[in-house]
PDB file of N, CA, C and O in Angstrom:
ATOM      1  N   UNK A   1       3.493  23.712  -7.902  1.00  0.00           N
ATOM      2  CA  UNK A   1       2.305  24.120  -7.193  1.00  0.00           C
ATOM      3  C   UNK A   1       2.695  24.509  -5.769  1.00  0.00           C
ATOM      4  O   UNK A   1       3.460  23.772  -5.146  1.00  0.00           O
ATOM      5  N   UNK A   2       2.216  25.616  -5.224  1.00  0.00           N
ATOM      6  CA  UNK A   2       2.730  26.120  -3.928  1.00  0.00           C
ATOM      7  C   UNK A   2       1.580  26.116  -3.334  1.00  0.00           C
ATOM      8  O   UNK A   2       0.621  26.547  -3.974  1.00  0.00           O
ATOM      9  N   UNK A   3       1.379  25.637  -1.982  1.00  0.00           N
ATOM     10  CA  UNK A   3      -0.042  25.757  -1.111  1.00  0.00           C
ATOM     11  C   UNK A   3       0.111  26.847  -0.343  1.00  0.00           C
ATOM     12  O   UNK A   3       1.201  27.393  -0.518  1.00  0.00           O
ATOM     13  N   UNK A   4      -0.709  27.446   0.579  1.00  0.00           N
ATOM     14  CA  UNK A   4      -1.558  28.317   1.214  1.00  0.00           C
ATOM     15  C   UNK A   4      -1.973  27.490   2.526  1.00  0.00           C
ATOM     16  O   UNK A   4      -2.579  26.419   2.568  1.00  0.00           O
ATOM     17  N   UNK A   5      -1.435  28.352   3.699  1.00  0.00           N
ATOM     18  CA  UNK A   5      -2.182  27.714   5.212  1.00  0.00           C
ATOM     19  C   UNK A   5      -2.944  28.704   5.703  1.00  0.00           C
ATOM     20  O   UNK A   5      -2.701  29.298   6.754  1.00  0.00           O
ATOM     21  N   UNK A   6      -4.163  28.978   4.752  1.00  0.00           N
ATOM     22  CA  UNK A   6      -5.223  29.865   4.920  1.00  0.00           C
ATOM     23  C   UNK A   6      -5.319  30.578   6.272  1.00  0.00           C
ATOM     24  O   UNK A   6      -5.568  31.784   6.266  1.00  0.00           O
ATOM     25  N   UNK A   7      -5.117  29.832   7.612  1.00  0.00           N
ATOM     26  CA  UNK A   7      -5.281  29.997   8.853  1.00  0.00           C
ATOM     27  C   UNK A   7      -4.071  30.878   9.282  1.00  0.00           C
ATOM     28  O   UNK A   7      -4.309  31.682  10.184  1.00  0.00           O
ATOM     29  N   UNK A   8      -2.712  30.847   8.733  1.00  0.00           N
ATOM     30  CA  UNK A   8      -1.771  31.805   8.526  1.00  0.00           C
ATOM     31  C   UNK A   8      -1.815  32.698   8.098  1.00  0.00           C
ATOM     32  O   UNK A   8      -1.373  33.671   8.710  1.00  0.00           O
ATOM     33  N   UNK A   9      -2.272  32.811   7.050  1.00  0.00           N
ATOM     34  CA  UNK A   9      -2.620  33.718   6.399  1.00  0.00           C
ATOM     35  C   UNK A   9      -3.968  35.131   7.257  1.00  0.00           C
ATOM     36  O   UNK A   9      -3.823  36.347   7.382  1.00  0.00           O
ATOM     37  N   UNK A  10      -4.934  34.387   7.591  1.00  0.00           N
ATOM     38  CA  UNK A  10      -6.209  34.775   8.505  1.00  0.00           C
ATOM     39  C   UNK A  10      -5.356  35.991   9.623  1.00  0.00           C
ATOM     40  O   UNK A  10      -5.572  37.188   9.811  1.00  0.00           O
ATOM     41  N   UNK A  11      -4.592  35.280  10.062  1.00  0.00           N
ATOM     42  CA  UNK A  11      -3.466  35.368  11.538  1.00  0.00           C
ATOM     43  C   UNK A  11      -3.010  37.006  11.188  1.00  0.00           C
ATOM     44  O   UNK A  11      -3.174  37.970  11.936  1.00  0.00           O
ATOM     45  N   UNK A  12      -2.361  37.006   9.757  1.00  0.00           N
ATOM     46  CA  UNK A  12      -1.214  37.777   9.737  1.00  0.00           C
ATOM     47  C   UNK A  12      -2.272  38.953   9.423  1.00  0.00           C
ATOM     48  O   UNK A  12      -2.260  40.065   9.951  1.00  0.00           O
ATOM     49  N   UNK A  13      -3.500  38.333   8.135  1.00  0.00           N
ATOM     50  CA  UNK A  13      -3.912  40.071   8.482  1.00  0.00           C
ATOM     51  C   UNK A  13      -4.448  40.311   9.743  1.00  0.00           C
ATOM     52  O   UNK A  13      -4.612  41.521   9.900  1.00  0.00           O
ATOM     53  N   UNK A  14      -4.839  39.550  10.851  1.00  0.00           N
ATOM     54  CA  UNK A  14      -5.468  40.330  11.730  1.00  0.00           C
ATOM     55  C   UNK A  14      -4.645  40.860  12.483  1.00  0.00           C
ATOM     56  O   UNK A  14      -4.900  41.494  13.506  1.00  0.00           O
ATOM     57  N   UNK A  15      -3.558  40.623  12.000  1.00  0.00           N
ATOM     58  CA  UNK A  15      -2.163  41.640  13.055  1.00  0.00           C
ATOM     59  C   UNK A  15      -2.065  42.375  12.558  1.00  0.00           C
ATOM     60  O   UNK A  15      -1.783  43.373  13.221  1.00  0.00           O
ATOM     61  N   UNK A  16      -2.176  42.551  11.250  1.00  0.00           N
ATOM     62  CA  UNK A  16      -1.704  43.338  10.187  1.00  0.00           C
ATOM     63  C   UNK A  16      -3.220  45.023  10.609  1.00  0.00           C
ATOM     64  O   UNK A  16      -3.173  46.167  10.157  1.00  0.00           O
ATOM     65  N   UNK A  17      -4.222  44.453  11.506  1.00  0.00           N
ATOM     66  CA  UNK A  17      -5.360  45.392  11.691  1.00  0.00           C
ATOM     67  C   UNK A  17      -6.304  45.556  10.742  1.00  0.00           C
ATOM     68  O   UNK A  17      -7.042  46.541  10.722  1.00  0.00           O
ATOM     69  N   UNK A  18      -6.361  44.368   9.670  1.00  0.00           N
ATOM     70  CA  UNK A  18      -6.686  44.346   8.661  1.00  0.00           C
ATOM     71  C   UNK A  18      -8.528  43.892   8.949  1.00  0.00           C
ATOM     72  O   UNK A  18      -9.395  44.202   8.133  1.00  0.00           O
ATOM     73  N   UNK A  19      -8.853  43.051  10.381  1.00  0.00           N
ATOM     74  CA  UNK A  19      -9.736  42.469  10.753  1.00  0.00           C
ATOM     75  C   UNK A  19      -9.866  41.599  11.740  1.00  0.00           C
ATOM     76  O   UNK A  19      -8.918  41.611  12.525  1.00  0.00           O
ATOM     77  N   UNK A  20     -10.512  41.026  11.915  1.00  0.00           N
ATOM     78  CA  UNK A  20     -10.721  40.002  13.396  1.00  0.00           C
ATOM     79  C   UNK A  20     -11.489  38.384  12.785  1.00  0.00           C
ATOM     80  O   UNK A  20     -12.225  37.916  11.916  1.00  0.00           O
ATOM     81  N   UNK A  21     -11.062  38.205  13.406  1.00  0.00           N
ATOM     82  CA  UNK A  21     -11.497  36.465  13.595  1.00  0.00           C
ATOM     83  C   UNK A  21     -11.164  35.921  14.739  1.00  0.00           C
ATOM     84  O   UNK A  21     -10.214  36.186  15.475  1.00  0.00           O
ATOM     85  N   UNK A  22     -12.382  34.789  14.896  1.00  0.00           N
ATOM     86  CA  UNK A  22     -12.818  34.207  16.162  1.00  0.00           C
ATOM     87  C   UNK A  22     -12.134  32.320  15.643  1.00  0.00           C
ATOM     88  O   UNK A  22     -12.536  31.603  14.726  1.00  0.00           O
ATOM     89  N   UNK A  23     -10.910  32.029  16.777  1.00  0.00           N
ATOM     90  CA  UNK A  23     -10.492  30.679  16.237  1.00  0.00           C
ATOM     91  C   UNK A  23     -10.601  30.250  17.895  1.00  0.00           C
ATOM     92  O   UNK A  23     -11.002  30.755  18.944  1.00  0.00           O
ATOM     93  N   UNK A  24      -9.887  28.801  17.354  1.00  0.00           N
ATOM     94  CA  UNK A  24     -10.171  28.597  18.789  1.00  0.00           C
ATOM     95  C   UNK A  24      -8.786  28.752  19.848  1.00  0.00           C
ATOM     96  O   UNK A  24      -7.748  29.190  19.351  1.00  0.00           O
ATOM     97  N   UNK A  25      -8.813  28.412  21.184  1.00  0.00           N
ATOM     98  CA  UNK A  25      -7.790  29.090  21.333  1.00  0.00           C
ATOM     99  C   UNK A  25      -6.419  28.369  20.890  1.00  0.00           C
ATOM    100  O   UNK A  25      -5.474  29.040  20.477  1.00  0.00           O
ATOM    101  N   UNK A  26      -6.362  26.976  20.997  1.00  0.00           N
ATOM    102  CA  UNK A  26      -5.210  26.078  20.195  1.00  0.00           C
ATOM    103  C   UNK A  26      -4.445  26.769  19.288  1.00  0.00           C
ATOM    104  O   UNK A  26      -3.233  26.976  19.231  1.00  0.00           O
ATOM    105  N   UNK A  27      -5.636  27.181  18.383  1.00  0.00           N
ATOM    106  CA  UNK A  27      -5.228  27.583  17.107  1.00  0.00           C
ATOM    107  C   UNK A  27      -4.831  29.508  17.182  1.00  0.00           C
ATOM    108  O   UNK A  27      -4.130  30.096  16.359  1.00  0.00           O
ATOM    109  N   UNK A  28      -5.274  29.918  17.968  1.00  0.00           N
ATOM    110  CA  UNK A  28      -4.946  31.451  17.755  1.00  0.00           C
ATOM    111  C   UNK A  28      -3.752  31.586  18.655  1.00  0.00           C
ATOM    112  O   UNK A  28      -3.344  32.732  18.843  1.00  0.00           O
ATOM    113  N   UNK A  29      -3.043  30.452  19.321  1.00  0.00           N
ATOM    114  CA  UNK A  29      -2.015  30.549  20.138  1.00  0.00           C
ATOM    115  C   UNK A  29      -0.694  29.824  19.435  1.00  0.00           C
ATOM    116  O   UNK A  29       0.461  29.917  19.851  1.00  0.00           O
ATOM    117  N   UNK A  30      -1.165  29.043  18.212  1.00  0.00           N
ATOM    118  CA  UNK A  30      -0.139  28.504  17.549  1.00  0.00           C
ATOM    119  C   UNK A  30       0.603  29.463  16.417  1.00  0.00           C
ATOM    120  O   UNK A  30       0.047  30.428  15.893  1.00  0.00           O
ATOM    121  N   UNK A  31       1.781  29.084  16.170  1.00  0.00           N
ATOM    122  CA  UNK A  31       2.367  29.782  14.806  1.00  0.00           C
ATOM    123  C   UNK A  31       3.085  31.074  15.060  1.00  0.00           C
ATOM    124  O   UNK A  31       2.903  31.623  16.147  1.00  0.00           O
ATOM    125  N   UNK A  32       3.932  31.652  14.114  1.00  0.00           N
ATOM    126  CA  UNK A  32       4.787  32.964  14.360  1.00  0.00           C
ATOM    127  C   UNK A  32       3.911  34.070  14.748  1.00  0.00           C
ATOM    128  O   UNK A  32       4.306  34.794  15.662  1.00  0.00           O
ATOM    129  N   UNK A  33       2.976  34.273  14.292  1.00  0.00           N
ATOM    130  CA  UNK A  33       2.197  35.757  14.905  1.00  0.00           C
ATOM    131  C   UNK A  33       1.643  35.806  16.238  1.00  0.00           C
ATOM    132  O   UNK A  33       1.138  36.858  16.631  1.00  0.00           O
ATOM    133  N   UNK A  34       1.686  34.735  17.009  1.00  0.00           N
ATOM    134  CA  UNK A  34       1.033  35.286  17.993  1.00  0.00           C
ATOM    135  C   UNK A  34       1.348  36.316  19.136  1.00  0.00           C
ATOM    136  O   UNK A  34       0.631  36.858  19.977  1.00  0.00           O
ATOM    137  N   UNK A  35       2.773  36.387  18.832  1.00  0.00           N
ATOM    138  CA  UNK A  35       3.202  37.885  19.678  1.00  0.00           C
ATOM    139  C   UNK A  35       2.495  39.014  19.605  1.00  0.00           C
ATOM    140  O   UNK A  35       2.354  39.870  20.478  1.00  0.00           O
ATOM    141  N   UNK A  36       1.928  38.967  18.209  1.00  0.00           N
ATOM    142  CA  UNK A  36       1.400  40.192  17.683  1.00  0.00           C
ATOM    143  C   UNK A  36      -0.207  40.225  17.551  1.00  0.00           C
ATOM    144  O   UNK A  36      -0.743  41.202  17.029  1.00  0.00           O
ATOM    145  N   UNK A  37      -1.014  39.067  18.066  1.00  0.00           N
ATOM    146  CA  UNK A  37      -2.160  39.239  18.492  1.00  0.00           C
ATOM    147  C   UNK A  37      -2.647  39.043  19.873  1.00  0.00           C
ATOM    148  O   UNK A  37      -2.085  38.374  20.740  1.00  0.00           O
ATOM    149  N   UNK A  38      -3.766  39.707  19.987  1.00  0.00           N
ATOM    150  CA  UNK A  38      -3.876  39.843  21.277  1.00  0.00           C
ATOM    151  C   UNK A  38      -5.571  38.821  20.907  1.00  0.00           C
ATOM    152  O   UNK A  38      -6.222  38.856  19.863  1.00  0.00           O
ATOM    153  N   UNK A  39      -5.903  37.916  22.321  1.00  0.00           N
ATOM    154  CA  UNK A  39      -6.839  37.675  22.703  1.00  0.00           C
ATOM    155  C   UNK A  39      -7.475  37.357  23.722  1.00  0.00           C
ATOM    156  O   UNK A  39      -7.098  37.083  24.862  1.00  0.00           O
ATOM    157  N   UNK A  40      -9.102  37.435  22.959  1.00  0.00           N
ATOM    158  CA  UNK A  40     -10.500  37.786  24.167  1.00  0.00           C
ATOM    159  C   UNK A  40     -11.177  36.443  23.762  1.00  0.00           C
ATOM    160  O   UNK A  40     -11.524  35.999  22.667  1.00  0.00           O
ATOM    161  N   UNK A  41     -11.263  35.786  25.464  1.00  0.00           N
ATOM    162  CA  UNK A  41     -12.022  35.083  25.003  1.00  0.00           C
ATOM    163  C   UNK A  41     -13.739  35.155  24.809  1.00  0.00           C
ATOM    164  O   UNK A  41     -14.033  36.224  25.343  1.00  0.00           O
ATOM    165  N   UNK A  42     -14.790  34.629  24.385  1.00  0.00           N
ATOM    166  CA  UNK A  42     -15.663  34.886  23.954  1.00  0.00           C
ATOM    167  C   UNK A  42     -16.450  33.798  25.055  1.00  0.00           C
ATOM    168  O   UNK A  42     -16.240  32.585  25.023  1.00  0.00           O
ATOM    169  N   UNK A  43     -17.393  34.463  26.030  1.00  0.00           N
ATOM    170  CA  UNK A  43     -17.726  33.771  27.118  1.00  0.00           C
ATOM    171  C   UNK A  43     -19.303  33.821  26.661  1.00  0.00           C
ATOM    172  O   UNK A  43     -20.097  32.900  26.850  1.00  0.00           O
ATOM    173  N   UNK A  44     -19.559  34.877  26.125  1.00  0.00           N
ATOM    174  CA  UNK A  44     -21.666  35.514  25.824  1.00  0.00           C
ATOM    175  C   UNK A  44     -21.416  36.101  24.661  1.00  0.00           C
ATOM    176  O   UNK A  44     -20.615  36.958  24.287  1.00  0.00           O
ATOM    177  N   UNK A  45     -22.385  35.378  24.081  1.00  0.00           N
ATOM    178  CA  UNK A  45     -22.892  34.151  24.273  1.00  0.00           C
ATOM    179  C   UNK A  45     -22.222  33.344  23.961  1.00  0.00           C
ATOM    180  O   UNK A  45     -21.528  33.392  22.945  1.00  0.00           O
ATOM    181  N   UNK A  46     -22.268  32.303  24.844  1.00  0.00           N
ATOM    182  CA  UNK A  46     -21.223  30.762  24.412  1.00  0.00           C
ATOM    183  C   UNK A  46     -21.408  30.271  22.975  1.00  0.00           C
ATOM    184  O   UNK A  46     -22.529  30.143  22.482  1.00  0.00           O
ATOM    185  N   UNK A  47     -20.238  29.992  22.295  1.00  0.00           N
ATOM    186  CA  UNK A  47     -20.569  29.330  21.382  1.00  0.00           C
ATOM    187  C   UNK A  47     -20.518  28.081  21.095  1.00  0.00           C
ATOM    188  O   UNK A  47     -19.365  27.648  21.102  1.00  0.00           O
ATOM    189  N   UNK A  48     -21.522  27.133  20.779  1.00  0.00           N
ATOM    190  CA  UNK A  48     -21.740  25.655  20.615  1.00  0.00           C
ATOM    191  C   UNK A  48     -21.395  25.421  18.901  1.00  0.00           C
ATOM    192  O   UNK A  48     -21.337  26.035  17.836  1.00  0.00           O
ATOM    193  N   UNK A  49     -21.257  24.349  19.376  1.00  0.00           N
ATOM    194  CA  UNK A  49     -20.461  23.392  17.591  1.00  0.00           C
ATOM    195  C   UNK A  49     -21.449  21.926  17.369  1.00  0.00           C
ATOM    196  O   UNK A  49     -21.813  21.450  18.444  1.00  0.00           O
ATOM    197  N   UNK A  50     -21.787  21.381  16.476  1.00  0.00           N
ATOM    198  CA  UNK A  50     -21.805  19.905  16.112  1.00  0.00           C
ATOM    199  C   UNK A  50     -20.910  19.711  15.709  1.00  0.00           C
ATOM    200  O   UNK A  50     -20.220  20.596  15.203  1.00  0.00           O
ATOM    201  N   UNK A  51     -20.556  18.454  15.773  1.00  0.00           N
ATOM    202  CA  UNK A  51     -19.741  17.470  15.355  1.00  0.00           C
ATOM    203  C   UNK A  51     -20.500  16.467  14.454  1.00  0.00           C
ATOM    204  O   UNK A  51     -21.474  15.826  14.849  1.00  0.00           O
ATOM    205  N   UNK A  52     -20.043  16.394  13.377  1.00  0.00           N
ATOM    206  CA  UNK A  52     -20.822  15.075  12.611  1.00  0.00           C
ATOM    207  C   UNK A  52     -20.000  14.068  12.297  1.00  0.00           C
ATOM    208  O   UNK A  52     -18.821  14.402  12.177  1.00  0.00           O
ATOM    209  N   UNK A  53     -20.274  12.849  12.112  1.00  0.00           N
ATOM    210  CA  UNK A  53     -19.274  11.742  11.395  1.00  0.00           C
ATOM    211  C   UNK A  53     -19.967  11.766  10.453  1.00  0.00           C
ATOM    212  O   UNK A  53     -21.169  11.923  10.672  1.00  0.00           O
ATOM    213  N   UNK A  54     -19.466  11.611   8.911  1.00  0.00           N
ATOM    214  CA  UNK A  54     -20.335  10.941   7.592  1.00  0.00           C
ATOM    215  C   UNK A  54     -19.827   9.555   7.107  1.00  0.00           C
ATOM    216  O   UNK A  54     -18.856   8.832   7.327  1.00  0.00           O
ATOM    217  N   UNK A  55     -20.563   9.540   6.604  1.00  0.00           N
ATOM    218  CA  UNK A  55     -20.240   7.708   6.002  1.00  0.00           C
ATOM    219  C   UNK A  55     -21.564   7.500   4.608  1.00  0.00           C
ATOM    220  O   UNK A  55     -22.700   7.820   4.258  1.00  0.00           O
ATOM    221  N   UNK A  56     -20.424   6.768   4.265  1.00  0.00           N
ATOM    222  CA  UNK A  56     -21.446   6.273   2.626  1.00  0.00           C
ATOM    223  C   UNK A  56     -22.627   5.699   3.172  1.00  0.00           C
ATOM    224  O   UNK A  56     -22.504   4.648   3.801  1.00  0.00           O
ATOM    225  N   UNK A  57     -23.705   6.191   3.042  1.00  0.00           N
ATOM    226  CA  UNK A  57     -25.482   5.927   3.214  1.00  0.00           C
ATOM    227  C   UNK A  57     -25.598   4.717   2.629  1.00  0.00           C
ATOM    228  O   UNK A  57     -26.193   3.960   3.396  1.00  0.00           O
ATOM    229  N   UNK A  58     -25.214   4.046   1.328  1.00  0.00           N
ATOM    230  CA  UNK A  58     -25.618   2.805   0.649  1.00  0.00           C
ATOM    231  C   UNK A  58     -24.261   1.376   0.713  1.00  0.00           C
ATOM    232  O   UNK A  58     -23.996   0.425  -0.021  1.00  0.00           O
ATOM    233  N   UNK A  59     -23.858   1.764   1.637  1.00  0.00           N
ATOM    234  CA  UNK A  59     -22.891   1.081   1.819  1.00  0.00           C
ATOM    235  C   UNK A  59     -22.546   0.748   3.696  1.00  0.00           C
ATOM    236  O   UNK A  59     -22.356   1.696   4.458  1.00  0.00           O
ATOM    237  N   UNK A  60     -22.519  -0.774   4.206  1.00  0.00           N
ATOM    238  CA  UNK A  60     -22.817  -0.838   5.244  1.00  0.00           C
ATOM    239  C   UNK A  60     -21.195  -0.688   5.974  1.00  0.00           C
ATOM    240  O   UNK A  60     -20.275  -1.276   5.407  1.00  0.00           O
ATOM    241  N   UNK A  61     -20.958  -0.028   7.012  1.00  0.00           N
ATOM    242  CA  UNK A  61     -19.901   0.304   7.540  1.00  0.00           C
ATOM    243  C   UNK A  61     -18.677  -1.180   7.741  1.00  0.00           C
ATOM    244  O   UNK A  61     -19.040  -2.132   8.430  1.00  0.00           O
ATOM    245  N   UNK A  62     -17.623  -1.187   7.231  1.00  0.00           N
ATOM    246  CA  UNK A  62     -16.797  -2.336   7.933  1.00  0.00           C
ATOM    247  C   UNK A  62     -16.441  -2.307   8.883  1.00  0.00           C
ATOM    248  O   UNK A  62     -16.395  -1.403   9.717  1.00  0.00           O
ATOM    249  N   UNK A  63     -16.048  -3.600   8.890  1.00  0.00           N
ATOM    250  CA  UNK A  63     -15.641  -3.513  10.726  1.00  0.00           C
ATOM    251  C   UNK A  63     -14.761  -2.765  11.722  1.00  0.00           C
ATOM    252  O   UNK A  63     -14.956  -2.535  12.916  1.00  0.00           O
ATOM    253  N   UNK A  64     -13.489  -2.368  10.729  1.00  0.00           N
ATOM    254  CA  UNK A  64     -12.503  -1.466  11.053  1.00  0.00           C
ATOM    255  C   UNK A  64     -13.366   0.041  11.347  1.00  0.00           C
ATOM    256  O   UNK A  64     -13.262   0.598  12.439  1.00  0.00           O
ATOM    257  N   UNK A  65     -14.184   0.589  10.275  1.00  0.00           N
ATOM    258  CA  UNK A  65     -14.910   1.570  10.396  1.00  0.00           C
ATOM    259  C   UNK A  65     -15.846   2.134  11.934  1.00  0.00           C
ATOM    260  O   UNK A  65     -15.767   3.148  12.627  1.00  0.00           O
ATOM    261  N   UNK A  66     -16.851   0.688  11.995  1.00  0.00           N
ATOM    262  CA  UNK A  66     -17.379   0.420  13.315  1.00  0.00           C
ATOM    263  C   UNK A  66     -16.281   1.066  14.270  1.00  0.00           C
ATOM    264  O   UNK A  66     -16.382   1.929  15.142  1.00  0.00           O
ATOM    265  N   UNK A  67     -15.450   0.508  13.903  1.00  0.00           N
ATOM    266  CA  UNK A  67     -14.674   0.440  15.103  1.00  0.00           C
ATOM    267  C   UNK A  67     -13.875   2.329  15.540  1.00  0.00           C
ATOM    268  O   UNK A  67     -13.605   2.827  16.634  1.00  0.00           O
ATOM    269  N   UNK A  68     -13.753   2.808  14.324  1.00  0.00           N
ATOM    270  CA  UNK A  68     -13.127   3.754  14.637  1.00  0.00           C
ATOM    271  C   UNK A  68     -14.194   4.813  15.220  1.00  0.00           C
ATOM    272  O   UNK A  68     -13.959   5.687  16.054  1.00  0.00           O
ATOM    273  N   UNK A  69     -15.593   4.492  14.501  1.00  0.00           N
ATOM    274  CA  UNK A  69     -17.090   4.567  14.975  1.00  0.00           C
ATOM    275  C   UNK A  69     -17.415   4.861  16.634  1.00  0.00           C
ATOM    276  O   UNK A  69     -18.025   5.756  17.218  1.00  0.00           O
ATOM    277  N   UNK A  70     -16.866   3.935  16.970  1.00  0.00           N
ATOM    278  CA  UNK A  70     -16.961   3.386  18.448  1.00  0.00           C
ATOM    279  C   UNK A  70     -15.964   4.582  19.389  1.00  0.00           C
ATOM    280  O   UNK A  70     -16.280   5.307  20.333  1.00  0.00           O
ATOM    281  N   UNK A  71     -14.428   4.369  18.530  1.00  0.00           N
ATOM    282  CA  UNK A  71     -13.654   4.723  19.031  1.00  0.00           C
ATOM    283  C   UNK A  71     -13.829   6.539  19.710  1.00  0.00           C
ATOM    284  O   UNK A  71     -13.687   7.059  20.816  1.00  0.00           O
ATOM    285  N   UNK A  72     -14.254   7.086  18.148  1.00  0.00           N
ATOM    286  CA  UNK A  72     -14.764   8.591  18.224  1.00  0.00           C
ATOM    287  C   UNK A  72     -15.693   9.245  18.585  1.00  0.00           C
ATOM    288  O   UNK A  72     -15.720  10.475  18.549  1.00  0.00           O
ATOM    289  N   UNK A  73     -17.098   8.113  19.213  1.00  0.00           N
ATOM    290  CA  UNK A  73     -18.252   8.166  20.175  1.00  0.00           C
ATOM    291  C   UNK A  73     -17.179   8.533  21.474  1.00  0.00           C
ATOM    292  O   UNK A  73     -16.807   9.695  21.633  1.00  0.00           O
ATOM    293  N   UNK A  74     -16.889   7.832  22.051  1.00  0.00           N
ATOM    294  CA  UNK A  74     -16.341   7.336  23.237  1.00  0.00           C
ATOM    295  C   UNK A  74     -15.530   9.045  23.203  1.00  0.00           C
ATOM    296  O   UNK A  74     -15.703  10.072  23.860  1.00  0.00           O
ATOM    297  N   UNK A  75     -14.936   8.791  22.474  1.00  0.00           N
ATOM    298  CA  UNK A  75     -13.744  10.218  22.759  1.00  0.00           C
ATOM    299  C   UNK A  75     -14.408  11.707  22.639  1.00  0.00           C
ATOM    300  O   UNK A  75     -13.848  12.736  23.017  1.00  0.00           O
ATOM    301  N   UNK A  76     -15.655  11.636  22.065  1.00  0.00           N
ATOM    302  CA  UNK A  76     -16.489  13.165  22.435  1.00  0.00           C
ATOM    303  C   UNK A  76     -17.147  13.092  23.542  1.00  0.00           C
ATOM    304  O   UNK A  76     -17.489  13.989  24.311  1.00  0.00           O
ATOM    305  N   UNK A  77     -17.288  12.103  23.578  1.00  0.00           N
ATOM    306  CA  UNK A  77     -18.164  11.685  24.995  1.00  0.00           C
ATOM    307  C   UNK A  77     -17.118  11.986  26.364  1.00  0.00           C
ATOM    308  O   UNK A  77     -17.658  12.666  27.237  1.00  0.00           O
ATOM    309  N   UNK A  78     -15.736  11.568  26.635  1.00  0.00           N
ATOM    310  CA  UNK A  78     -15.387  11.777  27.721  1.00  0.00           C
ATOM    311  C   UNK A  78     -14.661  13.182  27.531  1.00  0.00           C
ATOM    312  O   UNK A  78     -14.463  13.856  28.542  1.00  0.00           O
ATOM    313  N   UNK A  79     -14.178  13.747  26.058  1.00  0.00           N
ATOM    314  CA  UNK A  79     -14.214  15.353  26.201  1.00  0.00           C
ATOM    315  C   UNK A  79     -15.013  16.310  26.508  1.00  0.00           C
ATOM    316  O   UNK A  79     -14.581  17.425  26.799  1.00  0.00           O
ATOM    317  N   UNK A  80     -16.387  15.993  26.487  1.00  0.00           N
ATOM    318  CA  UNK A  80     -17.590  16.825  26.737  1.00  0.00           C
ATOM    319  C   UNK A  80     -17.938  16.788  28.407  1.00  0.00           C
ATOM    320  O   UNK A  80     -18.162  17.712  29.188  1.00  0.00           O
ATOM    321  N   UNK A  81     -17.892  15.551  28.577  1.00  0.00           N
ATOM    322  CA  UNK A  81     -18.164  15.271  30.164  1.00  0.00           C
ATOM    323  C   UNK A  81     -16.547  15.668  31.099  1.00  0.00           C
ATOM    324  O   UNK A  81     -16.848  15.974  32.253  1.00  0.00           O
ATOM    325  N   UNK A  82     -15.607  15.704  30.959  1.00  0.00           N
ATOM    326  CA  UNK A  82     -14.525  16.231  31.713  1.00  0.00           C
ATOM    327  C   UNK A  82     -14.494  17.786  31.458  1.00  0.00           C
ATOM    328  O   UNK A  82     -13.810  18.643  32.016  1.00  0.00           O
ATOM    329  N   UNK A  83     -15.124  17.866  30.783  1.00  0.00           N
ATOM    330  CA  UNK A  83     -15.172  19.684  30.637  1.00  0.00           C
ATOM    331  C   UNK A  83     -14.188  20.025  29.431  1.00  0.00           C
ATOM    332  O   UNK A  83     -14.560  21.074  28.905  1.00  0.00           O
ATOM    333  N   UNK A  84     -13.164  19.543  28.875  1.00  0.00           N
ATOM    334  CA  UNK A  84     -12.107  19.777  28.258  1.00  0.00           C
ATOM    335  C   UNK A  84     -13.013  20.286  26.831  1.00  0.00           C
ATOM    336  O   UNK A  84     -12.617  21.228  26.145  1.00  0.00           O
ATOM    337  N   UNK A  85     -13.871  19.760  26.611  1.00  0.00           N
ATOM    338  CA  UNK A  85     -14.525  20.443  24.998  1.00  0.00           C
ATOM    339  C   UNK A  85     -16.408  20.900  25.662  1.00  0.00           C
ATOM    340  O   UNK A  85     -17.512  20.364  25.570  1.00  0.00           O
ATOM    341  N   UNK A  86     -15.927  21.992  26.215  1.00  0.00           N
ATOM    342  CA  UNK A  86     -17.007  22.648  26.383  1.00  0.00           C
ATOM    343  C   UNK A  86     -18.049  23.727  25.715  1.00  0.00           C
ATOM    344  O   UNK A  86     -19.050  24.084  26.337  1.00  0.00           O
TER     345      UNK A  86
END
């Protein structure tokens, strides 16, 4: 079985002039093609994201869970407020 890094793939045709896609910049700056793309960032309209956590509805969270719970509140919270995930 051979996998696929879809997002590589995305990359090469849009060098290839094949099309465009909007990633973020992490990701459109990582990997062998980026010599060969060029980017804009996208200021207007801003684009906003949710973030969701899921968890089993009939089943009450353990404590480790809570905790990672806690952990990943805290960490959107001081990325959003330092500006870093705007």
């Amino acid at each position: 079985m051979s996998s696929l890094d879809a997002l590589d793939q995305i990359k090469a045709l849009v060098a290839d002039g094949v099309g465009y896609t909007i990633l973020s910049q992490r990701f459109a700056r990582h990997g062998v093609i980026i010599n060969r793309l060029a980017t804009i960032p996208v200021v207007r309209p801003a684009i906003e994201r949710t973030i969701s956590l899921a968890h089993a509805s009939d089943r009450p969270l353990s404590i480790a869970a809570k905790a990672v719970h806690g952990l990943l509140l805290d960490l959107v919270a001081r990325h959003t407020q330092n500006g870093r995930w705007v």
